[in-house]
C-alpha positions, 0 to 999 in steps of 0.5 A: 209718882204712882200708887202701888197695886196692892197684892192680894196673895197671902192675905186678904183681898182688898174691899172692892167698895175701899177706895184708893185715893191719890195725893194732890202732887200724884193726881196733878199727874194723873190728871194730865194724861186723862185731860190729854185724852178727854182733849182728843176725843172731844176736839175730834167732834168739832175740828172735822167741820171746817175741813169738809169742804175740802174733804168733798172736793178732793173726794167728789162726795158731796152726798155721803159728806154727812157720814163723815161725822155720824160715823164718829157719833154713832160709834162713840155713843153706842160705845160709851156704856159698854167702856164703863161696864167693861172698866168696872169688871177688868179694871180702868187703867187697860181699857183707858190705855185700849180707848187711847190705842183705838183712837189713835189708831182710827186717826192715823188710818183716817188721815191714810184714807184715800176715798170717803168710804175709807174716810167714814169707815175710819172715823167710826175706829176713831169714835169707838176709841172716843167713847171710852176716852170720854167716859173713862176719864171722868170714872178714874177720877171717881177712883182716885179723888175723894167725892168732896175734893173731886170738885176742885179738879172736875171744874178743869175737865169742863174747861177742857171741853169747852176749850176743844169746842172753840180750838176745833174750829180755830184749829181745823180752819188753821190746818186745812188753809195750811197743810192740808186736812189730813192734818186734823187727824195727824194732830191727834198723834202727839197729844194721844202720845203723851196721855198714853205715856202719862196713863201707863207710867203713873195710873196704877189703880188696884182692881179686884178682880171678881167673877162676872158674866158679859152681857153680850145681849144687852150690849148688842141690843144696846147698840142696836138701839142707839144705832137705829136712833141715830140714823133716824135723827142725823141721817134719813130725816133730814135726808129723807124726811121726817115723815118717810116710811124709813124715818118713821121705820127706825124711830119705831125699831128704835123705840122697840129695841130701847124696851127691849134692853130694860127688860134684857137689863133687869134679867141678867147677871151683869147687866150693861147698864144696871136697872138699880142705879136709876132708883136713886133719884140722885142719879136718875135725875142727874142723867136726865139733866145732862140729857136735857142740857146736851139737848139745848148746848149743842144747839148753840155749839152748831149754830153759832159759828154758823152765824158768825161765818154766814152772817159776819162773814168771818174765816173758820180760824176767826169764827173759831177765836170769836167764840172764845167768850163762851171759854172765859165763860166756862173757866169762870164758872166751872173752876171756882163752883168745883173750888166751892164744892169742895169746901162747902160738900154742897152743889145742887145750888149750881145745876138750878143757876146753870139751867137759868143762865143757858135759858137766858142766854138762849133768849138772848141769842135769839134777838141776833140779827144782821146787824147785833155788834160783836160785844153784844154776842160776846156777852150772849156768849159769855152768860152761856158759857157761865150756865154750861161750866156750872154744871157739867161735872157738877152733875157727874160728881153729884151722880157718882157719888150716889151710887156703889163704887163698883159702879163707878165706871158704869154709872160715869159712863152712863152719865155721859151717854145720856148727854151724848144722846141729848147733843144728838137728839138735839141736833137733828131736832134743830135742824129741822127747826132750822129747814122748816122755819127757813123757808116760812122766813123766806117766804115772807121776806122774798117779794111775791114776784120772785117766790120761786126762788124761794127753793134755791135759796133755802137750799143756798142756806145749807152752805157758807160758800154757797150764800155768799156766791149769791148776787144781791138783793138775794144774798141778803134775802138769804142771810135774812132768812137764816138770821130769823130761823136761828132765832126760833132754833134758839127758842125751841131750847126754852121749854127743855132747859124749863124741864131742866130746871124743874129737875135741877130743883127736885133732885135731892143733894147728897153729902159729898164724902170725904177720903175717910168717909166713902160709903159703903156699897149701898149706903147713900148717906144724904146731907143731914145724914140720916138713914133714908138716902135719896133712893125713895 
């Protein structure tokens, strides 16, 4: 079931540029163990959530709580271009098998970890090992389908991560009420067993292998600038303040060392991120839609469960199964386009339909209040799921078909930095969206002779338990007030996904190739075929 590596003695070494494309019966394999490992990665964003509270109380860590989770975003961002570029110089295969290892190995000392420090040190292992799971996934699938077939398959890789979006609250509510939260670690060790078994057996993918030069600088600058970034949006300014000489310190570091890496990028040999692949309009203007659609996505992934526990009162287990029409909706949607892609070689009709149907549906979801039935949400959730699962591996395919096979890993990885970037941009920027109008709300709903609750309500608002531990009429001041603030989180996606859109219309489409017609490196043939390619 396994292609064979290609020997490269007594005779001419294989074309780095020449693809290696697996059978149907072989990629079903394949496909398998990359879809286990993606599972991990993405499941571990969400399933951490509904074991906090237990986490805190069995460690008395209420102030470093948030750690726990920006620990493992702060790694698996900064990591995920360095997993691609060091792919594409050493080969997929040992660094997928490495991403695994890593993760696995975070997971089983986390669920070890007997204080937060240790919790939050560990959870950084495991998003390292994430980052290269996330990535390299999506770059072995560029390897071993062909660019117009790739979309009958990319479509379950959406459906995999919408359906971790939804099973790491169900089963994070499950295992912390049942055994106990280090369970939501110890969970990961089957799974990541079997996609290692998977990977090792049958992924033998040819490497050739070429002389390079690591960009150690442009990794440490790299890293240092998306570190600098994430402690200012997931932890000083909703900490400290947005206007603190520490918020404000590291968005400016931020802003210097990102400067700093475009011009390390365009000196060195073997650049990280090569500089080149964003003059492809192609490319670069996918990688500012993922960037801009992660931005709005993660705002609903958050934030509905949030409603559906707060305002409905459901459990963790029934809020995470409450959200699956947002999974129907991706399986719909990202199945049959990717089934369509393949047979057409056409795709950037769906990228416009899945800005306009999450712009929609963010409208949608901000007419929610105390009162909207479950059958009303369920279509809101629906329509988002549909626009979501119309683009997200739509816009990678479209993307690593633009650019030369030997940056295939980059160029992927790439891809899903920016989206990562987006998700945690997003985030902090709808949190403080969400603090701020929460208190005009609260303002105008608490009667003025009780306005000095208005402090202890808001804060109130920052916990489940905490709202419902509330006597009435403050209870539903404070559902009230959230309610409201949600409704202009949702609200704040819209001139983003308007962005979004106008970038979806003016990327050029590219002929997808088939197995018998990749293009060479550097050749961009584009849908009629003519000779300018996309990269003017």
């Amino acid at each position: 079931m396994s292609t064979t590596e290609p020997a490269v003695s007594g005779g001419a070494p294989p074309d780095p540029n020449t693809p290696s494309y697996l059978s149907h019966k072989q990629i079903l394999v394949v496909l398998g163990g990359l879809m286990a490992g993606m599972f991990l990665a993405a499941l571990d964003q969400s399933i951490v959530g509904t074991a906090l509270p237990q986490i805190v109380s069995e460690f008395n860590s209420l102030d470093k709580l948030s750690w726990v989770v920006t620990a493992y975003l702060l790694t698996s961002t900064a990591s995920t271009p360095l997993w691609g570029k060091i792919s594409d110089l050493y080969g997929r295969r040992p660094l997928f098998i490495a991403a695994i290892v890593t993760f696995l190995a975070g997971s089983v000392l986390a669920a070890l970890a007997q204080n937060i420090e240790m919790l939050i040190g560990f959870r950084a292992v495991q998003g390292l090992g994430a980052g290269g799971l996330m990535s390299l996934a999506f770059a072995t699938i560029g390897d071993v389908i062909p660019p117009r077939e790739r979309g009958k398959y990319m479509g379950y890789f959406g459906a995999v991560f919408g359906l971790s979006s939804v099973a790491g609250p169900l089963l994070g509510g499950l295992l912390t009420d049942g055994p106990g939260w280090r369970w939501i670690f110890w969970i990961n060790l089957p799974i990541g067993l079997v996609a290692l078994g998977i990977v090792g057996a049958v992924l033998k993918l040819p490497h050739v292998k070429r002389s390079h030069k690591i960009d150690y600088l442009g990794a440490a600058v790299v890293t240092a600038a998306v570190t600098t970034l994430l402690l200012a949006v997931s932890w000083s300014g909703p900490d400290n303040g947005w206007g603190s000489a520490t918020t404000i310190g590291l968005l400016v570091a931020a802003v210097v060392l990102a400067v700093a890496f475009v011009f390390v990028e365009l000196r060195v040999a073997e650049p990280i991120i090569p500089m080149d692949l964003f003059k492809g309009r192609i490319f670069s203007g996918y990688a500012g839609f993922a960037f801009l659609l992660g931005f709005a996505m993660f705002g609903a992934l958050i934030f509905l469960p949030l409603y559906l526990q707060a305002v409905k009162d459901l459990s963790p287990t029934r809020s995470g199964l409450a959200l699956l029409p947002m999974i129907v909706g991706i399986f719909s949607a990202s199945i049959p386009s990717g089934q369509l892609m393949s047979r057409t070689g056409r795709y950037k009709i769906y990228p416009i339909i899945s800005a306009v149907l999450v712009g929609g549906a963010m409208v949608l979801l901000s007419t929610l209040s105390m009162t909207t039935p479950y059958w009303q949400l369920a279509i809101y959730m629906f329509v988002m799921g549909s626009g979501l699962g119309l683009s997200m591996q739509i816009t990678v395919t479209a993307a690593q078909n633009s650019v030369p096979r030997k940056h295939m890993g980059t160029a992927t990885s790439t891809m899903t930095f920016f989206r990562s970037m987006g998700g945690a941009i997003g985030t902090a920027v709808y949190g403080a969206v969400l603090t701020s109008r929460l208190t005009d709300h609260l303002g105008d709903i608490v009667p003025s002779s009780a306005q000095n609750m208005v402090g202890m309500l808001a804060k109130a608002a920052n916990s489940v338990q905490a709202l419902h531990a509330l006597k009435e009429p403050m209870k539903g001041w404070a559902l009230l007030g959230l309610v409201e603030a949600m409704g202009d989180v949702f609200l704040v996606s819209l001139p983003f996904l308007a962005i979004a859109l106008v970038v979806a219309i003016i990327t050029p489409e590219q002929r997808l190739a088939g197995r018998d017609e990749a293009p060479k490196d550097g050749e961009e043939p584009n849908l009629e075929a003519s000779a300018a390619a996309a990269m003017h």
